[in-house]
C-alpha positions in Angstrom: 155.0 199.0 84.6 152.2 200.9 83.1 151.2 198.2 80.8 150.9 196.1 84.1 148.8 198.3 85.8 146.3 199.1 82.5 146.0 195.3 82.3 145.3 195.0 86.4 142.7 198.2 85.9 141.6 196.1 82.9 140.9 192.8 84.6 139.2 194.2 88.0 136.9 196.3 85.4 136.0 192.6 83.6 135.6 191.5 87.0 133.0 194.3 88.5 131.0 194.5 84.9 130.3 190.5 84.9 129.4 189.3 87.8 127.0 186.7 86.8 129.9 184.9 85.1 131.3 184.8 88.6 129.0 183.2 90.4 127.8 180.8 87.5 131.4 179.6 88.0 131.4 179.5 91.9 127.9 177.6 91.5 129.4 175.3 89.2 132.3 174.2 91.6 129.4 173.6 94.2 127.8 170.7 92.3 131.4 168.5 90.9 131.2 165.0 92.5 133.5 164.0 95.4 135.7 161.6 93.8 136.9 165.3 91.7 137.5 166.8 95.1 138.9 164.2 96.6 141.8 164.1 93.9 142.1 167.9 93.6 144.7 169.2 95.8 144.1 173.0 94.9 140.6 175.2 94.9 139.8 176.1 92.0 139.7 180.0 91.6 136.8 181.8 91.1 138.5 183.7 88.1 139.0 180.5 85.2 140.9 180.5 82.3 138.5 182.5 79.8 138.4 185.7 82.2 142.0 185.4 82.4 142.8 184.6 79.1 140.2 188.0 78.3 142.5 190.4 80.5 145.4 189.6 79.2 147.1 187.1 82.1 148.8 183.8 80.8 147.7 180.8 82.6 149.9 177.9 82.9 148.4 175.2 81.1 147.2 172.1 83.1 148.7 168.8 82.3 146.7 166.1 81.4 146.8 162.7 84.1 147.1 159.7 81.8 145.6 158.1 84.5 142.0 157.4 84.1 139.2 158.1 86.5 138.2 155.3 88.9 135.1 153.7 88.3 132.8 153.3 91.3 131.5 150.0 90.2 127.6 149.2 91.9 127.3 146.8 95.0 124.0 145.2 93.9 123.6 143.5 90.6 120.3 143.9 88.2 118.4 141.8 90.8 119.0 143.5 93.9 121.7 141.1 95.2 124.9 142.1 96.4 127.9 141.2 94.0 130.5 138.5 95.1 133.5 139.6 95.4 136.3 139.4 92.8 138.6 138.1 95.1 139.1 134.2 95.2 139.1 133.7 98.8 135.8 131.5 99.9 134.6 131.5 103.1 135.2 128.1 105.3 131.6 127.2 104.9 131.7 128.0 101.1 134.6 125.5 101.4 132.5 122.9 103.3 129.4 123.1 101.0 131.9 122.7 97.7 133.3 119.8 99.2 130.3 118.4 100.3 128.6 118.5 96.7 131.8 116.8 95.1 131.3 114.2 97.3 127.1 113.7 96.7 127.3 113.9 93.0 130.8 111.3 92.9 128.7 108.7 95.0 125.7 108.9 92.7 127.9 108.4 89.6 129.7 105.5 91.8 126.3 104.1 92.5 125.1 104.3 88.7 128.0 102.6 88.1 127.7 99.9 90.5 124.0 99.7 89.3 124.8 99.3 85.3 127.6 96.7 86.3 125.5 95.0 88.4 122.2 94.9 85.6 124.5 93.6 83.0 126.2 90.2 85.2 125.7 86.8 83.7 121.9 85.2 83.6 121.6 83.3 86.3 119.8 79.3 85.4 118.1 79.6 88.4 117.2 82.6 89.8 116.4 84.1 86.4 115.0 80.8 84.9 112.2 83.4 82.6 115.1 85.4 81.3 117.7 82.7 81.1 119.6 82.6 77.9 122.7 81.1 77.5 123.5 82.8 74.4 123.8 86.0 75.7 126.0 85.6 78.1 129.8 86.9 77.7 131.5 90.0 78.1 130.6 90.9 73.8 129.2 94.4 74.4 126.1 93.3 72.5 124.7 90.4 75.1 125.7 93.1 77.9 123.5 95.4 76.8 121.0 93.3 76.1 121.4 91.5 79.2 120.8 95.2 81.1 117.9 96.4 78.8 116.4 93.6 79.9 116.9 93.8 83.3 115.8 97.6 83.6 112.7 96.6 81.5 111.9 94.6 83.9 111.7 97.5 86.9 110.1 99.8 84.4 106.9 97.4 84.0 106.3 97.9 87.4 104.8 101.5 86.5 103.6 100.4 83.0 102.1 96.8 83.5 98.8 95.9 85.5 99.5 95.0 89.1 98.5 91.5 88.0 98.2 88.9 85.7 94.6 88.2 86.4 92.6 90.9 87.3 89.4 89.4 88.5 88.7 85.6 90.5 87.9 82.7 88.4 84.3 82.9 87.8 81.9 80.4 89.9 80.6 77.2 88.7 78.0 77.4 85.3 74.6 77.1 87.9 75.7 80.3 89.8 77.5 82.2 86.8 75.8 85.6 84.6 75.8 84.1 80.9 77.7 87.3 80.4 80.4 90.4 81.3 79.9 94.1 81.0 82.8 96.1 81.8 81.8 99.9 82.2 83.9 103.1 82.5 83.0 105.6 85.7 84.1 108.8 84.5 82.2 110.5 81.1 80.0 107.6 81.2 78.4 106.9 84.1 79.1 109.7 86.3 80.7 113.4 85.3 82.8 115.6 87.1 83.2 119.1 86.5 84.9 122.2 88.3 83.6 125.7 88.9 86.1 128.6 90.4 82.4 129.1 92.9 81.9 126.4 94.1 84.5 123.9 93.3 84.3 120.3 92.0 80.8 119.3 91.2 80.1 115.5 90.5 76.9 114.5 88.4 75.1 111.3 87.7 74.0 110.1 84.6 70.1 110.4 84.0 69.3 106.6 84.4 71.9 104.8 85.6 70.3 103.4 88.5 68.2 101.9 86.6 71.0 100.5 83.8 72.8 98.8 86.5 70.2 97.4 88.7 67.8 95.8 85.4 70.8 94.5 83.9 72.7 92.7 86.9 70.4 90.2 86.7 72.2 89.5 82.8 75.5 90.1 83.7 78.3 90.2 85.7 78.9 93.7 85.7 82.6 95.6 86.2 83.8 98.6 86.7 86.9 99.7 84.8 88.0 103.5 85.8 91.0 104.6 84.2 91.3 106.9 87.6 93.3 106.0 90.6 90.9 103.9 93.2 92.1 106.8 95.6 89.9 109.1 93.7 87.6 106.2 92.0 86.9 104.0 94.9 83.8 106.9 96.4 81.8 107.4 93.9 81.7 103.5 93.2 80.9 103.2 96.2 78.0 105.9 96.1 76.4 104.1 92.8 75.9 100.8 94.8 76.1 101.6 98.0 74.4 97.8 98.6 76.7 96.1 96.9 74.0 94.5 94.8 74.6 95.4 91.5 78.2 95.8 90.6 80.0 92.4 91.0 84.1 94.4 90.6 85.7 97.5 90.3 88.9 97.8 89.0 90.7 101.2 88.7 93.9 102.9 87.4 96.6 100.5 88.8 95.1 97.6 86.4 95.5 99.3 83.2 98.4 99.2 81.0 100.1 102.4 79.8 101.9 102.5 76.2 103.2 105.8 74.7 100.9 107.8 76.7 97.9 106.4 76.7 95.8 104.2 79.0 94.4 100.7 77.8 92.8 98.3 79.0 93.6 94.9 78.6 90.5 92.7 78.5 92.5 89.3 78.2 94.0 89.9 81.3 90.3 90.0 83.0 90.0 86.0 83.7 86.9 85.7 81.6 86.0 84.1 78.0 86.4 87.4 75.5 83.8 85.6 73.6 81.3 86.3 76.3 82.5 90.0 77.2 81.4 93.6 76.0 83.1 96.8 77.1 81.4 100.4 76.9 83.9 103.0 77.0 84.2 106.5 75.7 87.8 106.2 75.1 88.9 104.5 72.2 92.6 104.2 73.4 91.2 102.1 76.4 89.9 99.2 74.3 92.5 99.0 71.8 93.7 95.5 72.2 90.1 94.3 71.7 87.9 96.8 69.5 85.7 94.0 68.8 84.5 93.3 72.1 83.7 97.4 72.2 80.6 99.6 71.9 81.6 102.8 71.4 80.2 105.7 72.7 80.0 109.2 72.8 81.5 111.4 75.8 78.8 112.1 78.8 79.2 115.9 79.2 76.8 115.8 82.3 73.8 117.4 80.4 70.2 115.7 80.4 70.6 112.3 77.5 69.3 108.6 77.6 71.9 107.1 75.3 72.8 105.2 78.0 69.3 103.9 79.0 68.7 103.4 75.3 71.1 100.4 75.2 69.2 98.5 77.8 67.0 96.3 74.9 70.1 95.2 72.9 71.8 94.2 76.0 69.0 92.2 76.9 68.3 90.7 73.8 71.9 89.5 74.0 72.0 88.5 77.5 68.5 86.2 76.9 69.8 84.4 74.0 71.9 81.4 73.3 74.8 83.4 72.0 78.4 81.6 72.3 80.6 84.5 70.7 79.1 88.1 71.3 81.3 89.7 69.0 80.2 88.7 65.8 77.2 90.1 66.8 78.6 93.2 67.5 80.4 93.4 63.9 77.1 93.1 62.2 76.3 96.3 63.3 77.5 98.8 60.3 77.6 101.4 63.1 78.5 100.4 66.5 77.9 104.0 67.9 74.2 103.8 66.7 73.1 100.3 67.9 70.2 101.5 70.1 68.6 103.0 66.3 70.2 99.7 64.2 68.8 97.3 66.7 64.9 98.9 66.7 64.7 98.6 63.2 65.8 94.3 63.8 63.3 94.2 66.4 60.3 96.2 64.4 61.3 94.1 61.3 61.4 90.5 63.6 57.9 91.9 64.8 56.4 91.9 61.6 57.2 88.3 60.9 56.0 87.2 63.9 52.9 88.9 63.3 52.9 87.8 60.1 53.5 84.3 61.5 51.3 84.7 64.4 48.7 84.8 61.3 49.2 81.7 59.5 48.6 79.9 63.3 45.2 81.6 63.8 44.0 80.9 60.3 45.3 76.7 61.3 43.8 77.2 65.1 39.9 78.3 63.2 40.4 74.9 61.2 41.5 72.8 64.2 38.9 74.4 66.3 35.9 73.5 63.7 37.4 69.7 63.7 37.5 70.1 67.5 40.7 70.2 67.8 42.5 72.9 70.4 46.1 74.3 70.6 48.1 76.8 72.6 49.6 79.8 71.5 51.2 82.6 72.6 49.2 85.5 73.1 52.7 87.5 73.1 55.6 87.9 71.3 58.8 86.3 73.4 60.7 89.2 73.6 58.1 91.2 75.3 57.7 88.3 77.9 61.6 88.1 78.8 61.0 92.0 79.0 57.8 91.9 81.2 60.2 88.6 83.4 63.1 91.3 83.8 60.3 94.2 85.0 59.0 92.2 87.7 62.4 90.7 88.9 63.7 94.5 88.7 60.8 96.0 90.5 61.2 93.4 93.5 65.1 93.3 94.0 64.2 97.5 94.0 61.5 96.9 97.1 63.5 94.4 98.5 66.6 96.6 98.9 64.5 99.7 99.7 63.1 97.9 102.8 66.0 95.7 104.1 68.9 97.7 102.3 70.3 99.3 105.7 69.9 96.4 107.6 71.8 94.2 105.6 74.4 96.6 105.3 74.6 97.2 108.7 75.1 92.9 108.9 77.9 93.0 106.7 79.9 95.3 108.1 79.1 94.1 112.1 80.5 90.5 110.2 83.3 91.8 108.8 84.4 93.9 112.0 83.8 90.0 113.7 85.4 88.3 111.3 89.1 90.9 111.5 88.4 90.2 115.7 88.7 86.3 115.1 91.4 87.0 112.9 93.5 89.1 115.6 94.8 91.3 112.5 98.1 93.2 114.0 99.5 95.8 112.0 102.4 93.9 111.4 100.5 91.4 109.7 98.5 93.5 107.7 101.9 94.9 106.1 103.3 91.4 105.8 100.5 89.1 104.7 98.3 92.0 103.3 94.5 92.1 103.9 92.2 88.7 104.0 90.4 88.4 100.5 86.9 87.5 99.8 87.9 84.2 99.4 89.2 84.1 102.9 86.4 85.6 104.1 83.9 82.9 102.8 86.0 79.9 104.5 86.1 81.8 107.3 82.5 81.9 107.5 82.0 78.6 106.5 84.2 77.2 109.2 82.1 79.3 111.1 79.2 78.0 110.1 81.3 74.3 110.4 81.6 75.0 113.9 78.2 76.4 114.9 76.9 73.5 113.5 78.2 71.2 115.2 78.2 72.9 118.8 74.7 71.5 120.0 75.8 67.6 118.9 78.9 67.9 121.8 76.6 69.2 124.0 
């Protein structure tokens, strides 16, 4: 019994000299986190274990749970979004949408199915008459697939091939026909575009091109070839002949060809004699298929150059003389990029002989003239006078169109807006039969014409 009471005495004298331990322990308890509460069934005491162990009192020791703490997984997952629940049960629309996607992605493997059974059939003799080959008919796995590579070729040329076999009109009769073709690019040759984050796209025009197209349309029949879409193309051919005087076709995008990435340009396809063609392009992939019929040239990158005027004499040599194959011509040169430099050294040296010729006729003319004897000859050389012809021809189409230019605009388009009246164009016609050509413009207008002339004779 006294034992007891020392140890009691003991205890309450632990207790009164240590209070910090006390409420350390009592703080402690504050801050445990609820799930502990919530399984507790007992406060904890302010005295623990230690301060009883210290005075003396046995404890009863606490029995471990086996059972391990639960696990408060989070709601959201690293990207804010609420977790799905582990359960299997789906909503009725999750059921509907599932559904749904079985069915969309069974009818477009039934439909690719369909479509590769369909593609490999039999050739038909006369419906297929191109592709017909009896041969590979049969159910041998090799003629099927051939028969469907075929077949999908075919729609796949739709976006590779030209729209058509022959890109311009047959050319008019020999009296009415340029002795030559000169198929240009637009972009990085004639014209430049360029974009700046101030003020947006900016389109420049190559120092001297009005005056390349307009002296040499009266030598050739002169084509534009843009590798651009005519949505984006069609303006600014537009805005370099806004006349219509100089450039004879445009072609764009939707002609070309495109193999393995690139675009070319398939002269042959053009409805013209190759021998009596020359392309100028920038793009060495575009003129492929016929590098002989190319004069290569250097990228415009819309600073201040006259490479491009610089070609004019050549192409006027070329145009002026009776050449029937122009690319021979053009392989003579040991570098077609510098033709402009190539071709003034010819002309200097084909200057000097005439000269030198020109000599030998005046030292002949002083002997004829003391026998009394006269002859003509030319006071120039006759390359300067088919240059001095192609000035003056130049310099009056150039009056000529800055005088009447609006008007006869303005006439063309009042006759073409008469011309889609007589017509009675519908919108429904315009989708069926498509828009009239310039061919059926012309009869048009010559019925016209037909018809005009012979109103005062009923009368």
């Amino acid at each position: 019994m006294i034992n007891l009471v020392a140890k009691s005495a003991r205890c309450a004298r632990l207790v009164t000299h240590k209070p910090i331990v006390a409420r350390r322990t009592l703080f402690a308890s504050q801050y445990r986190f609820y799930s502990e509460k919530k399984d507790e069934k007992k406060p904890d005491s302010i005295l623990d274990e230690d301060l009883l162990a210290k005075a003396g009192i046995d404890s009863e020791p606490k029995i471990e749970s086996k059972e391990e703490p639960k696990r408060h997984e989070p709601q959201e997952d690293e990207f804010g979004q609420p977790r799905k629940r582990r359960n299997n049960v789906k909503s009725s629309l999750d059921k509907k949408k599932d559904r749904l996607a079985k069915v969309f992605w069974f009818s477009v493997l039934g439909t690719a199915l369909a479509g590769g059974i369909y593609n490999s059939r039999d050739w038909d003799p006369e419906e297929e008459k191109e592709l017909y080959n009896p041969e590979e008919n049969g159910l041998n796995p090799v003629n099927v697939w051939t028969r469907f590579k075929k077949r999908m070729w075919g729609v796949t040329n739709v976006f590779s091939e030209p729209a058509f076999t022959d890109l311009l009109p047959p050319p008019p009769p020999a009296p009415y026909r340029h002795p030559l073709t000169l198929v240009l690019e637009l972009d990085d040759l004639l014209i430049h575009a360029d974009w700046d984050h101030k003020k947006g796209w900016k389109t420049a025009k190559r120092p001297g091109v009005d005056y390349f197209l307009g002296y040499l349309s009266q030598y050739y029949e002169i084509v534009i070839f843009s590798r651009s879409s005519m949505a984006f193309a069609e303006t600014a051919v537009a805005k370099l002949d806004p006349y219509h005087a100089f450039i004879s076709y445009s072609l764009f995008r939707e002609a070309c060809r495109t193999k393995d990435g690139k675009v070319i340009k398939d002269l042959s396809l053009m409805n013209r004699d190759l021998g009596k063609l020359i392309i100028i392009d920038p793009d060495e992939s575009c003129y492929s298929m016929q590098p002989e019929n190319a004069i290569p040239i250097d990228k415009w990158d819309g600073k201040k150059d006259d490479k491009l005027v610089r070609l004019i004499p050549f192409l006027e040599y070329l145009a002026t003389q009776p050449i029937k194959d122009v690319r021979p011509v053009l392989a003579s040169f040991k570098d077609k990029k510098k033709i402009p430099e190539e071709f003034a050294e010819r002309e200097a040296k084909l200057r000097q002989q005439w000269e030198k010729e020109q000599k030998q006729i005046n030292g002949s003319t002083l002997t004829s003239s003391l026998l009394g004897i006269s002859q003509m000859r030319p006071r120039k050389m006759p390359l300067d006078l088919i240059r001095e012809h192609g000035q003056k021809n130049y310099l009056h189409m150039y009056n000529y169109l800055k005088e009447n230019g609006e008007k006869l605009l303005q006439e063309e388009q009042q006759k073409t807006k008469e011309l889609l009246a007589d017509q009675k164009l519908t919108l429904e016609k315009i989708f069926t039969e498509g828009m009239p050509t310039a061919e059926d413009i012309a009869k048009q207008q010559a019925i016209q014409a037909a018809q005009e002339g012979q109103a005062p004779a009923k009368r």
